[in-house]
Residue, then its C-alpha position, 0 to 999 in steps of 0.5 A: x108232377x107239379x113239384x118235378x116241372x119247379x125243380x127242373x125250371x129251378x134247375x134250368x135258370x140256375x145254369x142259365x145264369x151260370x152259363x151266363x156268368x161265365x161268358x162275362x168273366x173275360x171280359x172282367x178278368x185281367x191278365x195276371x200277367x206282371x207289370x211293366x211287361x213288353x207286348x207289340x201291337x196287333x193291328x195296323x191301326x192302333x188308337x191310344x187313348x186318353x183313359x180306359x174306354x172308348x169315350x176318351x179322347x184319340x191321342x194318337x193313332x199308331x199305324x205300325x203292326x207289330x210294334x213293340x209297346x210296354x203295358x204299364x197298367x190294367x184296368x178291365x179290358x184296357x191296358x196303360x201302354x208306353x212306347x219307345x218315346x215315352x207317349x203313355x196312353x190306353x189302348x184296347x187289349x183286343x188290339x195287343x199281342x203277346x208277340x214280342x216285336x222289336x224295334x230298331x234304334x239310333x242307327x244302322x244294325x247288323x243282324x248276324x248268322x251267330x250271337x256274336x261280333x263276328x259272325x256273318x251278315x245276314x242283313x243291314x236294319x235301318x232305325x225304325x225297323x220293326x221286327x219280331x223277337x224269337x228269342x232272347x238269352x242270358x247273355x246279350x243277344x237275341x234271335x230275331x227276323x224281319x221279312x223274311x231273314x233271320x239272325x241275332x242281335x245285341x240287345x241295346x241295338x233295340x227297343x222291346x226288351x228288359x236288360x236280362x230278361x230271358x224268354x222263347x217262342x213268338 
């Protein structure tokens, strides 16, 4: 009897310690994922800070949800962002999306019904318009909305994307 409770307790602390283990694993575990790659923020208020952790000065606070930064580093929870000016800082990973934003750059743009110069207008986006990517080809277009309306834009009209990269779904 007394050697059945020993294995039973045995059994028990090393699956509470297993069980244990695996809770911590995400939070240690990177994302696998290739770098530089675009993300948005998820949070309408962002702190970038100085390094990888909480006790790391503010540099800046970014108040605009949906906001497309480019991860350029990881380290445990933390991700190295850069953002269309060039301010490069650290940022929890909790507080990005793999949502793909966009953001309107230099001058007015024409989203359009069609991928292509002629198509209809469907809206005017000022600079500084930040929007949501659905999709982007192979050519030089993506399909993109913005409170509520829908269409496609040129690539170089703004900011979130790498020249040919491909992909679907937000």
């Amino acid at each position: 009897m007394r050697r059945t409770a020993w294995k039973w307790a045995l059994t028990r602390s090393v699956a509470g310690l297993a069980a244990a283990l695996l809770w911590l694993v995400p939070a240690f575990a990177q994302d696998h994922l290739p770098l530089p790659r675009f993300a948005s923020l998820d949070s309408s208020e962002v702190n970038l800070r100085a390094g990888p952790g909480k006790d790391y000065p503010i540099l800046w606070v970014y108040q605009r949800k949906g906001l497309p930064v480019e991860i350029i580093q990881e380290f445990d929870t933390w991700r190295r962002i850069r953002d269309r000016d060039g301010t490069v800082g650290w940022v929890q990973q909790n507080l990005l999306s793999g949502k793909r934003g966009a953001l309107i750059i230099d001058e007015a743009r024409t989203l359009r019904t069609d991928p292509t110069g002629g198509a209809k207008a469907v809206a005017i986006l000022q600079p500084g318009v930040v929007a949501q990517i659905a999709e982007c080809g192979t050519d030089d277009w993506c399909r993109i909305q913005v409170k509520g309306y829908k269409g496609w834009l040129r690539r170089d009209d703004f900011w979130g994307t790498y020249p040919d990269e491909v992909f679907e779904g937000n």
